[in-house]
N, C-alpha and C positions, 0 to 999 in steps of 0.2 A: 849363613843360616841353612843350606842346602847340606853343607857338611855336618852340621847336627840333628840336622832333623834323619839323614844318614843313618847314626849313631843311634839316635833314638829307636828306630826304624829297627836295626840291627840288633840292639839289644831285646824289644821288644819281640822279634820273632826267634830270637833265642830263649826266650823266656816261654813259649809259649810252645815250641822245641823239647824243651825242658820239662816242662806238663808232662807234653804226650808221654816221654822218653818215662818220666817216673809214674807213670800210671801202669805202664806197662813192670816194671821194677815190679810195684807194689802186688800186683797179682799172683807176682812168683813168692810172693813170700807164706812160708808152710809153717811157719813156729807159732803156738797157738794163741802163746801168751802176746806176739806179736800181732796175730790176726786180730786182736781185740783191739788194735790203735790206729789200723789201718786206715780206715777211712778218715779219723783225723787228721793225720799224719798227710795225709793226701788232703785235704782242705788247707792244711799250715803250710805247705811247701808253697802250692796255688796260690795261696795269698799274699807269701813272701815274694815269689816272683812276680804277682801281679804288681805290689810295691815296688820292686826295682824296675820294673819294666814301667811306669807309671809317673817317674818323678820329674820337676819341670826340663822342659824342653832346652834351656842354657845351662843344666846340669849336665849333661852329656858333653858340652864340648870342654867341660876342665878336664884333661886328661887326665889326671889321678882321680875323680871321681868317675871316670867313662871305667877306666881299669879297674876297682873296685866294684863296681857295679856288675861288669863280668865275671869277676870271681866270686863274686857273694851266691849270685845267681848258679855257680857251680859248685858253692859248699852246699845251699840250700839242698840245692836236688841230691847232692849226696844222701842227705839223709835217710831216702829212702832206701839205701844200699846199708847205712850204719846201724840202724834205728833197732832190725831184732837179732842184731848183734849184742848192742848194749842193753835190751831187753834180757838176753839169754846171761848177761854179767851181773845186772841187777837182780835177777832171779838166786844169782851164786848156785848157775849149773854148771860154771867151770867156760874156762875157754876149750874152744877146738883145735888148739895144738896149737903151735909155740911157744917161745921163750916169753917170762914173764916180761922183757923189756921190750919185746916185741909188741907182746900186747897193750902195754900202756903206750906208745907209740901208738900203736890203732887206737887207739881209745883218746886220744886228745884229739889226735883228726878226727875220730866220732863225734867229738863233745862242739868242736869247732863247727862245724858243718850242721852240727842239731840245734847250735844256740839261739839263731832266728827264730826259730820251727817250732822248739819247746818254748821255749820262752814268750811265745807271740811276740816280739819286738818289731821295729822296722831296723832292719840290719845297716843303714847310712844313714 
């Protein structure tokens, strides 16, 4: 029990890690059409991590949900690095240089790491 509550423990202050790191993210962002989703976008990551961070205590020790649980929590927080990327793609102002398979390569990692976020879901 000691080693899951560990794990919980762990994930928990990665989660919260996480926040800080994307609150700070979010303030740099300068694109206007993007500035308009900020502050939700920052309540939906928050929320997702507080869900992973949150879920029962004997969840944590199945390793494939312990390791899921860590990388969900790091596609989440992507989002706020992705988010007025795919804002500036949905607008159709073009990308910022590269190859078109380049960009759709970025853009499924986008979609990946936003589908918690936008979606409101619980990601496990």
């Amino acid at each position: 029990e000691d080693v899951v509550s560990k794990r919980r423990k762990l994930v928990s202050d990665m989660c919260s890690n996480l926040k800080a790191e994307t609150a700070k993210q979010l303030q740099n962002w300068s694109d206007d059409q993007a500035l308009e989703f900020r502050d939700e976008v920052q309540v939906r990551i928050a929320r997702q991590l507080d869900v992973i961070s949150t879920k029962e205590v004997d969840q944590y020790n199945q390793d494939d949900l312990f390791v899921d649980f860590v990388a969900e929590a790091f596609h989440t927080s992507q989002a706020a690095v992705w988010f007025p990327e795919m804002v500036r793609l949905a607008a159709d102002s073009g990308p910022t240089g590269g190859s078109s398979s380049t960009i759709l390569q970025d853009a499924a990692k986008a979609l990946k790491s936003l589908k918690s976020v936008c979606l409101d879901t619980d990601p496990l």
